[in-house]
N, C-alpha and C positions, 0 to 999 in steps of 0.2 A: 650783439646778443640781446641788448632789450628788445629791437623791435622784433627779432624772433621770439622773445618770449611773450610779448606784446599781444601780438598777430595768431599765434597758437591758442593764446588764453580766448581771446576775444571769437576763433575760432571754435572751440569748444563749445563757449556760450552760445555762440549761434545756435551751432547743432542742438546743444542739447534742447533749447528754446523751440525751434523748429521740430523737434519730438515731442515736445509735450504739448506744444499746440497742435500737430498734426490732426488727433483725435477731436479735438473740439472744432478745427477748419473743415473738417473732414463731412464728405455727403451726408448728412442722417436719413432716416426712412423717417416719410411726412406721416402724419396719420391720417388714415382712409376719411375724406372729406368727400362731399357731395361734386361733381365735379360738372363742368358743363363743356364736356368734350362732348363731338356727336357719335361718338361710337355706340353702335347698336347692343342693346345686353346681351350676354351671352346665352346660347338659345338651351333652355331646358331640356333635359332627356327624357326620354319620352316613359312614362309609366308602365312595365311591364304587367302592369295586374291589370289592367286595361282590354275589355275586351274589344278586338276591330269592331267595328260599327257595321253593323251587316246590310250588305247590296243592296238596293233596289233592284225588285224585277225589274226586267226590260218590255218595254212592251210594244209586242209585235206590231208593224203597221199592214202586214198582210194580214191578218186576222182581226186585228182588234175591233171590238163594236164600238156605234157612235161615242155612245159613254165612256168609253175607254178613253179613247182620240178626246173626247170632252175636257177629261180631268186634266190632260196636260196644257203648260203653259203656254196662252196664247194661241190656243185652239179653240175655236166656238163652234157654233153647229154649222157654217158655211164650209169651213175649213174642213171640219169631219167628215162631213160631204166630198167635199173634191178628194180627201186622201182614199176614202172609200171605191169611188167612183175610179180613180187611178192605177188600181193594181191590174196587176203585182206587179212590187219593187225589187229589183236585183238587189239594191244598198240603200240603206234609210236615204244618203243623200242623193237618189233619185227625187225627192221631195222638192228641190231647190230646183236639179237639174229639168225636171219636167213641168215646168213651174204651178206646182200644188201650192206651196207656201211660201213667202219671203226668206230672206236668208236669216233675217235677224229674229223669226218666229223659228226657221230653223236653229238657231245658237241658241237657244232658249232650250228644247226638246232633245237635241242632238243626244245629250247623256243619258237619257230616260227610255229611249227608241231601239228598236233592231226590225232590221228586213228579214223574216227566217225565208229562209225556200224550201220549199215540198221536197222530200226525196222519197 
C-alpha cells in the first residue's frame, strides 16, 4: 500500500507541476521585430479618390505630319521620312514589317501609334 500511496502522490505532483508549467513552456507571440525574411510587403490598395491618369492620344501614322512623327521616341527626320513616304499602313506594325524602322525604334513608339484606315 505504500508504494501505491507513494506512486499516486508523486503522480499528482507531476501533474499538477506540468500544469502550472504548461503556460510559461507554452509558445508566446514574439513582438513584431524587424525581420529579414525576403517576403515581398504586402501590396497597397489602390486609392479610390484617385483620379485614372488619362490616355494619351494615339497618334496616326497615316496622317501624322513630319513634326508629329518628330516628337515620338527615336524618330528623327530620316525616319519621319520613310514613315511618310510608306503609306498607308493596314497596322502600325506594318512599320517593322515593311522595314520603315527597327524593331527596337518600334518597341519604343508601338504604345503611342495607331494605323487609322479611311472609311
Amino acid at each position: 500500500m505504500r508504494h501505491f500511496t507513494l506512486s499516486s502522490l508523486l503522480a499528482t505532483a507531476l501533474t499538477i507541476g506540468l500544469m502550472t508549467a504548461t503556460p510559461s513552456m507554452a509558445q508566446t507571440a514574439q513582438p513584431a521585430t524587424k525581420s529579414d525574411s525576403k517576403m515581398a510587403p504586402a501590396p497597397k490598395a489602390p486609392e479610390s479618390k484617385m483620379a485614372p491618369a488619362p490616355k494619351a492620344e494615339l497618334l496616326d501614322i497615316n496622317s501624322a505630319t513630319a513634326d508629329q512623327l518628330e516628337a515620338l521616341a527615336g524618330i528623327g527626320k530620316a525616319y519621319s521620312a520613310k514613315i511618310i513616304a510608306g503609306r498607308p499602313y493596314k497596322g502600325k506594325d506594318d512599320l517593322v514589317h515593311k522595314n520603315i524602322v527597327p524593331q527596337a525604334t518600334y518597341d519604343k513608339i508601338k504604345d503611342h501609334v495607331i494605323a487609322k484606315q479611311k472609311s
